[in-house]
Backbone as numpy.savetxt, mean C-alpha at the origin, in Angstrom:
# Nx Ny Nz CAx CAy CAz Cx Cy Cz
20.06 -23.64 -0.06 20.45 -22.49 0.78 19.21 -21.91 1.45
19.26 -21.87 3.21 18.20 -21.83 3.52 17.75 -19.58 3.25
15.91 -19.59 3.13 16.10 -18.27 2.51 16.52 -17.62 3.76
16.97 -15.85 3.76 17.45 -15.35 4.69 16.02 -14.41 5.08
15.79 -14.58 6.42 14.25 -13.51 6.72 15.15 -12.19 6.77
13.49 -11.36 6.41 13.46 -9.93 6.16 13.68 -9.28 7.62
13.16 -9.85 9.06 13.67 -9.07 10.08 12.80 -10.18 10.85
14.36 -9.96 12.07 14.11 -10.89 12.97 13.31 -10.08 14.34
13.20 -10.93 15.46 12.82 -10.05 17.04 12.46 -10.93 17.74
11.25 -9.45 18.40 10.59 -10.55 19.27 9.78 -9.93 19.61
8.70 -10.59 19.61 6.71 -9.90 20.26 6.97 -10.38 21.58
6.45 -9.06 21.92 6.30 -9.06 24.18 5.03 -8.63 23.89
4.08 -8.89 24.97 3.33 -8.75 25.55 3.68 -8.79 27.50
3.99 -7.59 28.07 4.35 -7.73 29.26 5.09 -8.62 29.80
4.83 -9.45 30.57 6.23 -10.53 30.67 6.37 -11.83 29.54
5.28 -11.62 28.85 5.54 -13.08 27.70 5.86 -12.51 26.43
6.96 -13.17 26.09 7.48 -13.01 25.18 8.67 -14.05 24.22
8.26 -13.82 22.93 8.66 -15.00 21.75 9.48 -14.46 20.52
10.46 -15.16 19.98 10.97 -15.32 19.12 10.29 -15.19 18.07
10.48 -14.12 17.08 9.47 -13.90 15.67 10.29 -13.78 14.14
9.88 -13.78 13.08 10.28 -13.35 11.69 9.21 -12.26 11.44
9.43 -12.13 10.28 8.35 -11.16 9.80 9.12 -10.51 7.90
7.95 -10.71 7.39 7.84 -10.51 5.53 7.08 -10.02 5.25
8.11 -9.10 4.15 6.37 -8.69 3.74 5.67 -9.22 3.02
4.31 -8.52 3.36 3.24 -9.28 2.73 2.94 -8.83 0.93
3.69 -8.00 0.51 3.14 -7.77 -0.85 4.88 -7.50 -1.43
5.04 -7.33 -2.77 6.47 -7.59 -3.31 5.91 -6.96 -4.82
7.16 -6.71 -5.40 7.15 -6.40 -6.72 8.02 -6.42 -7.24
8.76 -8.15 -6.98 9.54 -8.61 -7.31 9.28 -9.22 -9.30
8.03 -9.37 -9.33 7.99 -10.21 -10.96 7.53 -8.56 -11.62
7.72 -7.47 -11.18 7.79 -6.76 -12.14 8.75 -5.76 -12.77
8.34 -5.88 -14.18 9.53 -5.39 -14.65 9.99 -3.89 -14.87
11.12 -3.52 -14.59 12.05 -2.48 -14.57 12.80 -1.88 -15.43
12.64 -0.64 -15.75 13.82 -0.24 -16.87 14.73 0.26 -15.77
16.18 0.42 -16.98 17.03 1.59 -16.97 17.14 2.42 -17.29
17.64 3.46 -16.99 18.31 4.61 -17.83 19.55 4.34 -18.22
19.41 4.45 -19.13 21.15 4.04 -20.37 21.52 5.50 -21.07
22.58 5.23 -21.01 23.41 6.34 -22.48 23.17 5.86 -23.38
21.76 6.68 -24.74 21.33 5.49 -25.78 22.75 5.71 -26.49
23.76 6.38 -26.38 24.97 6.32 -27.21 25.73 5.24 -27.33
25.74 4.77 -26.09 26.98 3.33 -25.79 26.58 2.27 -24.88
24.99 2.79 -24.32 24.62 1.78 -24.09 24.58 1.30 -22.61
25.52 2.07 -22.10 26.07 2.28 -20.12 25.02 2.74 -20.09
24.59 2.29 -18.17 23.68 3.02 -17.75 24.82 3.83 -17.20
23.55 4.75 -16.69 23.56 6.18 -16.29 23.25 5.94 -14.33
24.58 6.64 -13.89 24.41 6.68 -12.54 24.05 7.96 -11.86
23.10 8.03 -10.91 22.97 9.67 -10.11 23.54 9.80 -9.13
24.40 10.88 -9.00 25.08 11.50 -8.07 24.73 12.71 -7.50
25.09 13.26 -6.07 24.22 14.41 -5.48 25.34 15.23 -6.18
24.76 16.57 -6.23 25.69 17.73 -6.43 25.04 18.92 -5.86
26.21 20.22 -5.89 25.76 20.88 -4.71 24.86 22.03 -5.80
23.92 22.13 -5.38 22.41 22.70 -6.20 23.22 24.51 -6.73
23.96 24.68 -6.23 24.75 26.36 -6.86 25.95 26.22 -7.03
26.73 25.50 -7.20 27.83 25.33 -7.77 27.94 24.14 -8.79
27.02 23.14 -8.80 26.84 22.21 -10.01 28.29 21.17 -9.87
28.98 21.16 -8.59 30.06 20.56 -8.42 29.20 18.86 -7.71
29.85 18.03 -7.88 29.54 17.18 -7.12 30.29 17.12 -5.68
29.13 16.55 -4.91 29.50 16.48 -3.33 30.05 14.93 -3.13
31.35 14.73 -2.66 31.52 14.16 -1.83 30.78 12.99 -0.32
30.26 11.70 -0.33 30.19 11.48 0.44 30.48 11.60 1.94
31.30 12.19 2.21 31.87 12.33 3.35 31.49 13.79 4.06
31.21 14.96 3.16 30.70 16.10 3.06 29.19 16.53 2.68
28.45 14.76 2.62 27.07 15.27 3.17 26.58 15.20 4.35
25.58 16.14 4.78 25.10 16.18 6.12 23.68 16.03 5.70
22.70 15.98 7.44 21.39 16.28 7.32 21.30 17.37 8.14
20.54 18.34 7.56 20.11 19.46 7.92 18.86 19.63 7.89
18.03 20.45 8.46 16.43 21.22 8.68 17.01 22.70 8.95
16.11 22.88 8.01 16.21 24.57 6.88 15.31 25.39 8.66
15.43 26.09 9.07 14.64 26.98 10.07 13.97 27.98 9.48
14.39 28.52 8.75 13.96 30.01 7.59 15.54 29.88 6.72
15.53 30.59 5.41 15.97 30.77 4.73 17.08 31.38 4.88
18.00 30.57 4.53 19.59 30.68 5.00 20.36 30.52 6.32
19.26 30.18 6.94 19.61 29.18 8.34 19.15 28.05 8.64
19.88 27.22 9.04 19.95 25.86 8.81 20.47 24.84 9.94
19.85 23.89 10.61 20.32 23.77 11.80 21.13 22.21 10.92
21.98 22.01 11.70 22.76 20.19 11.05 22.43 19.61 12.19
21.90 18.12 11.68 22.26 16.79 12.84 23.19 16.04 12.78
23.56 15.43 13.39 24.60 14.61 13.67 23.75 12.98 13.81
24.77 12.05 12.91 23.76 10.42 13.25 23.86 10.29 14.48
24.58 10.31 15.63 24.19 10.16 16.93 23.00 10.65 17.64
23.42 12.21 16.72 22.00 12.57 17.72 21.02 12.16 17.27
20.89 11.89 15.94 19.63 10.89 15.41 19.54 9.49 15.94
20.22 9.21 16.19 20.16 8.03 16.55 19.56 8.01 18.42
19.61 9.13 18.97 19.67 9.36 20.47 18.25 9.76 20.62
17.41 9.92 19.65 15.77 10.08 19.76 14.82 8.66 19.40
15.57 7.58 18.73 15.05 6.57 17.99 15.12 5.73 19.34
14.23 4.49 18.73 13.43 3.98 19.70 14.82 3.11 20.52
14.36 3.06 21.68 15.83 2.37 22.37 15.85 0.57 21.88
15.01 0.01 21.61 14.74 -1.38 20.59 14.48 -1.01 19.00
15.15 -1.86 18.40 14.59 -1.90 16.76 14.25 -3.48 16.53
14.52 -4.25 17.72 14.17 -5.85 17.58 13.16 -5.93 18.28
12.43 -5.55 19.13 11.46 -5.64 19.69 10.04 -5.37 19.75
8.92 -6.10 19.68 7.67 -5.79 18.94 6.48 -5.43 20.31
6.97 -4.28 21.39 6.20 -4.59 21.99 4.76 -3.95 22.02
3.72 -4.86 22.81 2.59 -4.02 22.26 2.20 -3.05 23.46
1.71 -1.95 23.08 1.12 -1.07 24.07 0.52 -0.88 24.25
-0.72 -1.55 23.41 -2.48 -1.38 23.94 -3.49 -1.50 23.25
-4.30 -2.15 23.32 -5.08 -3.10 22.11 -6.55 -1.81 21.93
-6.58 -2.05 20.28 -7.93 -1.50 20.28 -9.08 -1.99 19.19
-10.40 -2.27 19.14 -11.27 -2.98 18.88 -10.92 -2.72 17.15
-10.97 -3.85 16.76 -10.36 -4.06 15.17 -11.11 -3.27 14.46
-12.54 -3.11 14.40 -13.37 -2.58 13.45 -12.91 -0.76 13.55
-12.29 -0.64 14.82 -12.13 0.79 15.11 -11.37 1.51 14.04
-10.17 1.00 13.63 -9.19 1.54 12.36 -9.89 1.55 11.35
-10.31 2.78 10.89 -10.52 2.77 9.44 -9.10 2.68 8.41
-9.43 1.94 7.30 -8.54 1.17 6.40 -7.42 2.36 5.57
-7.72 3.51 5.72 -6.76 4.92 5.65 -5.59 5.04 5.94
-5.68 4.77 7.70 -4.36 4.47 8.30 -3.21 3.49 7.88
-3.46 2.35 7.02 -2.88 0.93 6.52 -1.85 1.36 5.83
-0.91 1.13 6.13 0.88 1.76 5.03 0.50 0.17 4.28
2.23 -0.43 4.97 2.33 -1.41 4.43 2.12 -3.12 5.54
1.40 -3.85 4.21 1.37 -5.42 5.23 2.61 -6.31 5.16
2.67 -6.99 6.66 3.55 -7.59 6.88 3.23 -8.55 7.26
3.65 -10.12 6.97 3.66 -11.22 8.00 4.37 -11.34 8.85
3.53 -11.72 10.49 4.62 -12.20 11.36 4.29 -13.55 11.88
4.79 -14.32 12.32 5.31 -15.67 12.42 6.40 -16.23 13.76
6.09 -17.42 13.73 7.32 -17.56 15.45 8.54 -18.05 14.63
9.29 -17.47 15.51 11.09 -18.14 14.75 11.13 -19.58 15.03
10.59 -20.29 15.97 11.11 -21.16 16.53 9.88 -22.03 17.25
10.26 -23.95 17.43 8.74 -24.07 18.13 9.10 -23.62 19.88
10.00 -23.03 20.56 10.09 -22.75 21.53 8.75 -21.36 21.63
8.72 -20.39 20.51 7.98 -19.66 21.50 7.08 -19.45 20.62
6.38 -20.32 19.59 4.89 -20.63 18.84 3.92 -20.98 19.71
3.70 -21.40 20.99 2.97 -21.50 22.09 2.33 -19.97 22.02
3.76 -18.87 22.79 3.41 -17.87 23.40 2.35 -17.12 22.23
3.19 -17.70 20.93 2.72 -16.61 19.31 1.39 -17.06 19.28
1.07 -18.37 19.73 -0.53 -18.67 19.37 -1.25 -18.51 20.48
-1.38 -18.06 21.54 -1.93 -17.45 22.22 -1.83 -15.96 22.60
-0.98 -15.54 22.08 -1.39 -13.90 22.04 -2.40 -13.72 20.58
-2.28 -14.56 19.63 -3.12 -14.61 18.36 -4.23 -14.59 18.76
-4.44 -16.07 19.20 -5.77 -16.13 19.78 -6.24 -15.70 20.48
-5.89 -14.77 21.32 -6.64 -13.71 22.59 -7.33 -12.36 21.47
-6.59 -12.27 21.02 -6.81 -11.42 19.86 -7.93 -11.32 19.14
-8.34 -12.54 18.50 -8.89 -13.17 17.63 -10.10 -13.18 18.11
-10.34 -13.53 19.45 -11.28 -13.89 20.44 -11.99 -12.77 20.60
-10.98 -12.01 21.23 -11.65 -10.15 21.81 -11.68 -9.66 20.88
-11.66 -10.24 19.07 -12.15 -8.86 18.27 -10.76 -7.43 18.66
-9.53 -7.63 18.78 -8.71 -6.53 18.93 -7.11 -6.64 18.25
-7.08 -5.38 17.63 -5.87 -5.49 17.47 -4.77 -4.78 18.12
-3.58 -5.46 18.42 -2.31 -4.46 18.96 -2.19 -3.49 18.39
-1.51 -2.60 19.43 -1.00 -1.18 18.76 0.65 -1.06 19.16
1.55 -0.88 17.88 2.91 -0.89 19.04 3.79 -0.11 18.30
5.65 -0.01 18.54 6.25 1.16 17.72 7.55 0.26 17.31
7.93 0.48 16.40 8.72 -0.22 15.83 9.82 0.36 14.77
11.00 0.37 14.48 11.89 0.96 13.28 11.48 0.04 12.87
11.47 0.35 11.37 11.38 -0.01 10.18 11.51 0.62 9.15
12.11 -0.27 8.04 12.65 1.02 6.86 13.32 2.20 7.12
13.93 2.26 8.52 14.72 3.17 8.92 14.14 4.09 9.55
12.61 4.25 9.76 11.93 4.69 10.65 11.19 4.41 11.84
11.08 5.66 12.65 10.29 4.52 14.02 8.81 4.49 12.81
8.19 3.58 13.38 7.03 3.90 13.08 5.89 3.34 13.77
4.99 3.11 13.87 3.16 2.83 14.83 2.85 1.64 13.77
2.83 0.66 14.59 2.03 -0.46 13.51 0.80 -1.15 14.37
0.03 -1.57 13.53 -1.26 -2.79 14.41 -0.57 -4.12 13.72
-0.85 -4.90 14.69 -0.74 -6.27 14.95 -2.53 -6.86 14.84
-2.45 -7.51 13.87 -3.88 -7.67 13.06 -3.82 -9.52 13.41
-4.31 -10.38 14.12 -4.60 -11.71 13.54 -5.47 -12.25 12.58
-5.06 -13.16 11.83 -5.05 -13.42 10.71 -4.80 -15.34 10.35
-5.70 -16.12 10.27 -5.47 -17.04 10.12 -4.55 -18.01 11.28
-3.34 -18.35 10.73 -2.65 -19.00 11.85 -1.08 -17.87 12.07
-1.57 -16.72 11.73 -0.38 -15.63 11.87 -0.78 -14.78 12.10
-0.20 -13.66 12.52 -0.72 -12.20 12.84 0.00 -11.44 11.52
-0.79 -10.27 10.96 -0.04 -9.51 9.73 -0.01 -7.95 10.86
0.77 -7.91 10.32 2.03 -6.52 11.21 1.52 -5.42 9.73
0.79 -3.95 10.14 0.58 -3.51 9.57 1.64 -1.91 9.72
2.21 -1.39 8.74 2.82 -0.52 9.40 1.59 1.25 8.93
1.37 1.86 10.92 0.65 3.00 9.80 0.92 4.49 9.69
-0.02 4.46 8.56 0.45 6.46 8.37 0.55 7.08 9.97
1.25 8.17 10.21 1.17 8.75 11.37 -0.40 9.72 11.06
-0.14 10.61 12.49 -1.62 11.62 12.12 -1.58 12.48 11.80
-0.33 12.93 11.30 -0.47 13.82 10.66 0.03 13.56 9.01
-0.44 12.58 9.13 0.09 11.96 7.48 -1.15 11.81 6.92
-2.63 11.36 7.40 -4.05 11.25 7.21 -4.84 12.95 7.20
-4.96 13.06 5.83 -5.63 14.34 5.89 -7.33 14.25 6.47
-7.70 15.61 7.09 -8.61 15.56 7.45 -10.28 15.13 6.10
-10.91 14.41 6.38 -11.76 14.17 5.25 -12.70 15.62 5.01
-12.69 16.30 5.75 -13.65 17.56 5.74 -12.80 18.62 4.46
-11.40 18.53 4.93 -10.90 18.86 3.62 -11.12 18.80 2.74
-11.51 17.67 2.32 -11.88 17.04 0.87 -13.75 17.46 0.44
-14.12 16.90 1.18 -15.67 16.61 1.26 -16.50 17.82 0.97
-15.55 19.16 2.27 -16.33 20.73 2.72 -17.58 20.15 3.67
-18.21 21.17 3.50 -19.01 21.37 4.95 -20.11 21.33 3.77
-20.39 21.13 2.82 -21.88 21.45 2.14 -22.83 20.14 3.16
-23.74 20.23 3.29 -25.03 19.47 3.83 -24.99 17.93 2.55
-25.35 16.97 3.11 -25.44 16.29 2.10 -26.57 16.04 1.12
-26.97 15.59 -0.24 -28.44 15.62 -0.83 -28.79 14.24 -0.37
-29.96 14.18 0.00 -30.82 13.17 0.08 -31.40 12.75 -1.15
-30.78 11.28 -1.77 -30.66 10.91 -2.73 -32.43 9.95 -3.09
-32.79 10.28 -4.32 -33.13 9.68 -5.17 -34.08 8.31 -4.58
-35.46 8.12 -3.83 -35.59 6.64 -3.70 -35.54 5.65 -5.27
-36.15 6.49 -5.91 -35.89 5.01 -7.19 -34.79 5.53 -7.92
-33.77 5.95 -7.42 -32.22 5.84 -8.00 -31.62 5.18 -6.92
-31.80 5.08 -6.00 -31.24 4.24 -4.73 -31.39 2.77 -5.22
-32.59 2.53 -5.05 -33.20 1.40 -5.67 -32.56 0.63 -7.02
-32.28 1.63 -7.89 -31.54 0.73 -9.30 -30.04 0.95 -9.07
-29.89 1.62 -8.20 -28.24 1.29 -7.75 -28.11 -0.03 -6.86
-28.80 -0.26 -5.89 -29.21 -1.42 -5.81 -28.93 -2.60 -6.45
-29.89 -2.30 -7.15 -30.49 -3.61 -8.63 -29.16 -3.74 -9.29
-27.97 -2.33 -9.52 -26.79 -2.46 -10.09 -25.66 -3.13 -9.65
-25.82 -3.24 -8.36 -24.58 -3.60 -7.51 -24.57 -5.18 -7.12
-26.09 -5.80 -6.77 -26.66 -7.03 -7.12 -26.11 -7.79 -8.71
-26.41 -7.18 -9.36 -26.20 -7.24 -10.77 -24.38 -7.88 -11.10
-23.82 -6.87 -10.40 -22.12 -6.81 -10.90 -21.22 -7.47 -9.61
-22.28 -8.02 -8.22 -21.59 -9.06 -7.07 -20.80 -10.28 -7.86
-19.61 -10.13 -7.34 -18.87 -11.32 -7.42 -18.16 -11.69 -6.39
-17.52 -13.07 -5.92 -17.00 -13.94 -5.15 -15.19 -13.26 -5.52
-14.53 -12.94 -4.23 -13.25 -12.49 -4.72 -12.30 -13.34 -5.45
-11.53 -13.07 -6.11 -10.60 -13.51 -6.93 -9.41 -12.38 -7.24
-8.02 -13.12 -6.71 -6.69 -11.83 -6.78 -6.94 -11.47 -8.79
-7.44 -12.44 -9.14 -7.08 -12.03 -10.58 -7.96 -10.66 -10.80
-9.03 -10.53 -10.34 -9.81 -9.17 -10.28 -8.60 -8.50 -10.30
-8.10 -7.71 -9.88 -6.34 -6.62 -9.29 -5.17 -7.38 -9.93
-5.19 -8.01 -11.77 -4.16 -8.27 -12.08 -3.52 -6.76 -13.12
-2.70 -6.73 -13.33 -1.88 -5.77 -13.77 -1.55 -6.20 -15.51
-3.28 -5.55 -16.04 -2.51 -5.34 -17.73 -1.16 -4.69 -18.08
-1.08 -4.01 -17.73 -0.19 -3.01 -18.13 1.67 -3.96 -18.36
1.54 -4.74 -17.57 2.93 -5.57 -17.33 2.24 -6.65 -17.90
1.47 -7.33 -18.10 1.78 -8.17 -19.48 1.60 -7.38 -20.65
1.40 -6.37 -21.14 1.33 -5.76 -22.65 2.86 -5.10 -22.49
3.53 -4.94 -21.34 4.76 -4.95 -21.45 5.88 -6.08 -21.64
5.30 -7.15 -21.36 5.95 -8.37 -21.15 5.85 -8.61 -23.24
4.78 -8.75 -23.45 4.42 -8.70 -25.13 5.66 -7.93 -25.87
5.43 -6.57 -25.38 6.27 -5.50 -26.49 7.62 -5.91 -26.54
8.56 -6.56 -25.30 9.47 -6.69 -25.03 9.72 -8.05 -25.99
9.01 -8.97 -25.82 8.99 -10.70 -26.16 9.01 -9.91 -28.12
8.31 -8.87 -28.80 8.56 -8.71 -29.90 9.37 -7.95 -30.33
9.84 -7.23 -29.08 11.43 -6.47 -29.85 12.36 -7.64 -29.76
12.44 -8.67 -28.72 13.63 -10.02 -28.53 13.29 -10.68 -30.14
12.42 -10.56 -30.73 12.57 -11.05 -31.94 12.31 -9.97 -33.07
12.93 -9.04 -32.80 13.19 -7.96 -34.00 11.82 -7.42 -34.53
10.65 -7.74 -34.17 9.17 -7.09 -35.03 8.50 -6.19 -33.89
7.90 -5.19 -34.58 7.10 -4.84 -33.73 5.95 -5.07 -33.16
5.50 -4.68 -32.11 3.80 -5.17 -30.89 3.13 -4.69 -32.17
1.93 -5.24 -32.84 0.68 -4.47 -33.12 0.65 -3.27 -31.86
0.15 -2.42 -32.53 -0.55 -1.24 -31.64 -2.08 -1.81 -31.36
-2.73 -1.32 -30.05 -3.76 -2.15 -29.22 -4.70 -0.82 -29.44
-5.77 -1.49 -30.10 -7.08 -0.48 -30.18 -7.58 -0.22 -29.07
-8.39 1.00 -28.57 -8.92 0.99 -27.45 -9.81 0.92 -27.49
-10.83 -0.04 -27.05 -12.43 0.19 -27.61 -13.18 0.02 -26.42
-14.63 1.03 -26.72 -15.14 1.42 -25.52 -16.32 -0.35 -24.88
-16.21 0.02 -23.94 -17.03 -1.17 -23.55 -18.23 -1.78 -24.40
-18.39 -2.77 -24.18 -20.10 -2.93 -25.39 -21.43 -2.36 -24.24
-21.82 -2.19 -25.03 -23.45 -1.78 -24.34 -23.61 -0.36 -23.72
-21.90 0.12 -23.36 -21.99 1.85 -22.91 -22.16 2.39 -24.31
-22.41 3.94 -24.22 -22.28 4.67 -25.84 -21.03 5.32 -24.97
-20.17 6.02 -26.01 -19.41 6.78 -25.51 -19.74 8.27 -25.09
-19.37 8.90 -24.20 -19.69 9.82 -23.32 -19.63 11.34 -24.60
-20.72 11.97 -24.54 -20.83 13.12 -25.51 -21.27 14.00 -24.62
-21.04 15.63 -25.34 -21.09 16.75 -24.88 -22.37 17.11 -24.39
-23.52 16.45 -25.40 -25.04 16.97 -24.86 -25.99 16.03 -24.59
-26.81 15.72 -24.45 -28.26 15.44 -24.56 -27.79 14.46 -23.25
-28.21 15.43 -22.35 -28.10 15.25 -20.68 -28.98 14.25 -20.51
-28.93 12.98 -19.70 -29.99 12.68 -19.21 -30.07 12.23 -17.77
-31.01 11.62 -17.10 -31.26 11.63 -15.72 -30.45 10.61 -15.13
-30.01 10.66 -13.90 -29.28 9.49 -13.58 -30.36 8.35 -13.54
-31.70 8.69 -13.19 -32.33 7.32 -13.35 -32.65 6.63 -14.43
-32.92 7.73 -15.46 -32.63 6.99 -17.10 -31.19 6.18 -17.20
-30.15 6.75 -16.58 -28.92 5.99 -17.00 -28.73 5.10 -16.31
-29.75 5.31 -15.13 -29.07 3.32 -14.08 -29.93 2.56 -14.81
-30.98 2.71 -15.23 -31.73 1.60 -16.14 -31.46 1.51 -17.45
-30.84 2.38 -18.39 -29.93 1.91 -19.57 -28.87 0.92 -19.01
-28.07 1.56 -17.98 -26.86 0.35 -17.19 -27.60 -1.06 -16.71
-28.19 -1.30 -15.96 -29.53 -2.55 -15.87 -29.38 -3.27 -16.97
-30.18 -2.70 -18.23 -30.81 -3.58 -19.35 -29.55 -3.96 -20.21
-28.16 -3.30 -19.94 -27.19 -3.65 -20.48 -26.29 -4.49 -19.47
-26.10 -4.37 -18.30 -25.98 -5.67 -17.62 -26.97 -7.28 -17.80
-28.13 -7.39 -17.50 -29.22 -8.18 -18.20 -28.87 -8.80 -19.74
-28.87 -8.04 -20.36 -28.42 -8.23 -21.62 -26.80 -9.12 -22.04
-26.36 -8.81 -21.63 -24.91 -9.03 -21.05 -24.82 -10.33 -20.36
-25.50 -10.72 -19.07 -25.51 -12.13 -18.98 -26.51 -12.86 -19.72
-27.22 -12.70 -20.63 -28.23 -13.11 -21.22 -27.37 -13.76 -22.35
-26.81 -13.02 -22.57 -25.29 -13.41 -23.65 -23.92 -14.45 -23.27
């Protein structure tokens, strides 16, 4: 059974334009899920809306969408009229204007998507809008429903595909000054610079997805595999790294004393 794609279309670029798929690029399909059950009998448990001051349940047919204006006024939409602001295409990927890849900082990035040609009729057009791309260092900028929203995505090339990124709007990216404040910054440390350095040298590695694997779902996969046979998981000690001490209340010391305790215990560490 052939699989069924996640969403079909089509990438324009002004008058050229091709037949596309598009998947996403990340899933969390192999992980695992509870329910909520009635531990009495064992049914799960279903949620239903109810109306927040009368504790009655609502009716499908008798929900609306509304936006509150002030308190106790309330304007309703109607799906038409929602539907009468949304983009006049939801199949169509067109782009509206390219901007130099390095320019997006990685903030903006929702979710990744692959896109791909449907067909070898218009894999021509798909590999040369790639490759123009690819060439000029740029990525598309374009608008698209998805997930039931319009939303702003970049069109990123990528190997022999372009990944369809969908992103935060701007007012979804808080300002960093927020965070940061306005203090002046300290001018750090030359020989703490230096053994941060020496630290980061030290702990370089070549990527690997297993770096970003998920303990947590195999020590769940465990607990589960020993309740299917009636015993319980050992309980899992937590023990602090070798070569750190564990973190105490006093006897302060300098960060440059502590990047060179960290050093001689890295050193030590591959020495081992």
């Amino acid at each position: 059974m052939a699989r069924r794609s996640f969403w079909k279309g089509y990438l324009k670029l002004s008058l050229v334009t091709c037949a596309v798929t598009m998947e996403p690029a990340t899933g969390e399909g192999g992980k695992i899920r509870f329910h909520t059950l009635n531990r009495a009998t064992g049914n799960r448990v279903e949620a239903r809306y109810v109306d927040a001051v009368s504790g009655r349940e609502v009716r499908e047919e008798d929900e609306a969408r509304g936006y509150e204006l002030e308190p106790g006024r309330i304007v309703y939409l109607e799906d038409d009229e929602l539907d009468a602001v949304a983009l006049e295409s939801t199949r169509t990927i067109d782009i509206d204007m390219f901007v130099p890849a390095d320019s997006i900082g990685s903030i903006w990035f929702d979710k990744p998507h692959f896109l791909a040609p449907a067909d070898e009729v218009g894999a021509e057009a798909f590999a040369v809008i790639r490759e123009a791309m690819a060439a000029s260092r740029m990525n598309g900028i374009a608008r698209l429903v998805l997930y039931r929203r319009e939303r702003a995505v970049m069109l990123e090339p990528r190997e022999r595909g372009i990944v369809l990124w969908t992103l935060h709007y701007g007012d979804e990216v808080r300002p960093a000054a927020d965070y940061v404040g306005d203090r002046p910054a300290r001018k750090p440390d030359p020989a703490a610079l230096e053994l941060i350095f020496e630290l980061i040298e030290a702990r370089m590695r070549d990527w690997d997805p297993s770096m970003v694997g998920d303990p947590v779902q195999e020590n769940l996969r465990k607990l589960i595999a020993a309740r299917k046979s009636k015993r319980r998981a050992p309980a899992k000690r937590r023990e602090e790294p070798a070569g750190e001490p564990a973190p105490t209340g006093g006897n302060v010391i300098s960060i440059t004393e502590a990047l060179k305790r960290s050093l001689a215990a890295e050193k030590a560490a591959r020495r081992g």
